[in-house]
C-alpha positions as CSV (number, residue, x, y, z in Angstrom):
1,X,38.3,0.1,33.7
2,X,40.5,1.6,36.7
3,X,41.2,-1.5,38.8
4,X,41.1,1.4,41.7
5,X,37.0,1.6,41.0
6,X,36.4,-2.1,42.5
7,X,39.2,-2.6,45.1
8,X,37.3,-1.2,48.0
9,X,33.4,-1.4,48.4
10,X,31.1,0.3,50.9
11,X,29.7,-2.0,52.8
12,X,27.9,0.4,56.2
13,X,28.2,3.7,57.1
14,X,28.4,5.6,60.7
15,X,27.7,9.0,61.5
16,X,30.8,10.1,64.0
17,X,31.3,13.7,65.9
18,X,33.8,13.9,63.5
19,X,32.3,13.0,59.8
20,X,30.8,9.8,58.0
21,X,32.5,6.8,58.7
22,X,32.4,4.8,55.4
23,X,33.2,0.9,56.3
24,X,34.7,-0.3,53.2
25,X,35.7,-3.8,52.0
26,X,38.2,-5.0,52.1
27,X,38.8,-3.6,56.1
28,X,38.9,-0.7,56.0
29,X,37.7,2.4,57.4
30,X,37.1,5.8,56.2
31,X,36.3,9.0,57.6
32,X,34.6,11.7,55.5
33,X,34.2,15.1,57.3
34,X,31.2,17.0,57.1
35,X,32.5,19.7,54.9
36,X,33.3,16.9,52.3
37,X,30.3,18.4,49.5
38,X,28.1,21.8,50.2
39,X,24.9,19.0,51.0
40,X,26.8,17.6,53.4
41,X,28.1,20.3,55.2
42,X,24.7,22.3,55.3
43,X,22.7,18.5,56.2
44,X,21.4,18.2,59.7
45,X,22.8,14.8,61.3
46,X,19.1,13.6,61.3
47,X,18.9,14.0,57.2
48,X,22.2,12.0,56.6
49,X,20.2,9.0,58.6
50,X,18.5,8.1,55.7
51,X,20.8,6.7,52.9
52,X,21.1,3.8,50.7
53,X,23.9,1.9,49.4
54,X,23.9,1.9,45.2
55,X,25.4,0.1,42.9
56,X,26.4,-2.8,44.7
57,X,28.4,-0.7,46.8
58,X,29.6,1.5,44.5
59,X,28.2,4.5,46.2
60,X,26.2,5.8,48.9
61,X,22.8,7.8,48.3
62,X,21.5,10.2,51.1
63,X,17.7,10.3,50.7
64,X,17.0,14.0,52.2
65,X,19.7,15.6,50.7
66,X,19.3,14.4,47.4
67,X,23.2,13.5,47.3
68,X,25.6,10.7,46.4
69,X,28.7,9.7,47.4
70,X,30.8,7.2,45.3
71,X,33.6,5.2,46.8
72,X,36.0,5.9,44.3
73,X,35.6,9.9,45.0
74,X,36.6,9.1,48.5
75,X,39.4,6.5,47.3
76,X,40.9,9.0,45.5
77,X,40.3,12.2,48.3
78,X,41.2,10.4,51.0
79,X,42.8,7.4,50.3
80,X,45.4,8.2,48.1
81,X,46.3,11.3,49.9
82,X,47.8,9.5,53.0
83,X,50.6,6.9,53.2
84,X,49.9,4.1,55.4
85,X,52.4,2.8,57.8
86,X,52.6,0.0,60.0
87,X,53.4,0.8,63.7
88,X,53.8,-1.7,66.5
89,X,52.7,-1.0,70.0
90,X,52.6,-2.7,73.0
91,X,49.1,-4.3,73.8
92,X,48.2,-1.9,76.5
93,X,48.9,0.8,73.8
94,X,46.9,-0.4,71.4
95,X,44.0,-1.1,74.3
96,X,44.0,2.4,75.7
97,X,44.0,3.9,71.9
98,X,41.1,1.6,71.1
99,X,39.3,3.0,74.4
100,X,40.0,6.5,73.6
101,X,38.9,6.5,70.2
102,X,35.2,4.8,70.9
103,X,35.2,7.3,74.0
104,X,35.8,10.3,71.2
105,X,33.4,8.1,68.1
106,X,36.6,8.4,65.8
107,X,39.1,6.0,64.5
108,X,42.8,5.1,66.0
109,X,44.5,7.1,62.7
110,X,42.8,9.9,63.5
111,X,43.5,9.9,67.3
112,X,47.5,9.4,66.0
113,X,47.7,12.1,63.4
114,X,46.0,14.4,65.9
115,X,48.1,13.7,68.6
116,X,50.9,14.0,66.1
117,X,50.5,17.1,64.6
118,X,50.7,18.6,68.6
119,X,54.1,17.7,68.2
């Protein structure tokens, strides 16, 4: 078995502006966009309201639409295609970053590689 497959969990999900949050264990937070699978992308935000968590975790099953979502599909889409750095700010920083990404429903990476690709 791929040790990848049970390293993160799903644990919630949030629909953003954006895409589907996916809260994972351990910490960590995922967004999917809309467009991720041809259900998704053609769902109304109402339909994706009504999902269940499978497998311990494993997945994610959106009633309406008759479609699933497994962690390790989004591990490996999302996840793997990004490298992670570690950036240190200055408290305010991080406070006005925090503001500004509830303010626009997404996540502080996203706010930074937005901003970023600007540049």
């Amino acid at each position: 078995m791929n040790t990848l497959k049970r390293k993160y969990i799903i644990k919630d999900i949030a629909l953003g502006n954006d895409g589907i949050y996916f809260k994972l264990f351990p910490n960590k937070i995922i967004t999917v966009p809309y467009d991720y699978t041809e259900k998704l992308k053609n769902a109304k935000k109402e339909d994706l309201k009504e999902y269940r968590l499978i497998g311990g975790g494993i997945g994610v099953h959106f009633e309406k639409i008759d479609e699933d979502i497994s962690v390790e599909g989004i591990v490996r889409d999302f996840i793997e295609k990004y490298q992670k750095i570690t950036v240190t700010l200055p408290y305010e920083l991080v406070n006005k970053l925090d503001e500004m990404a509830v303010s626009l429903n997404k996540d502080r990476s996203k706010i930074i590689q937005e901003a970023l690709k600007r540049i």
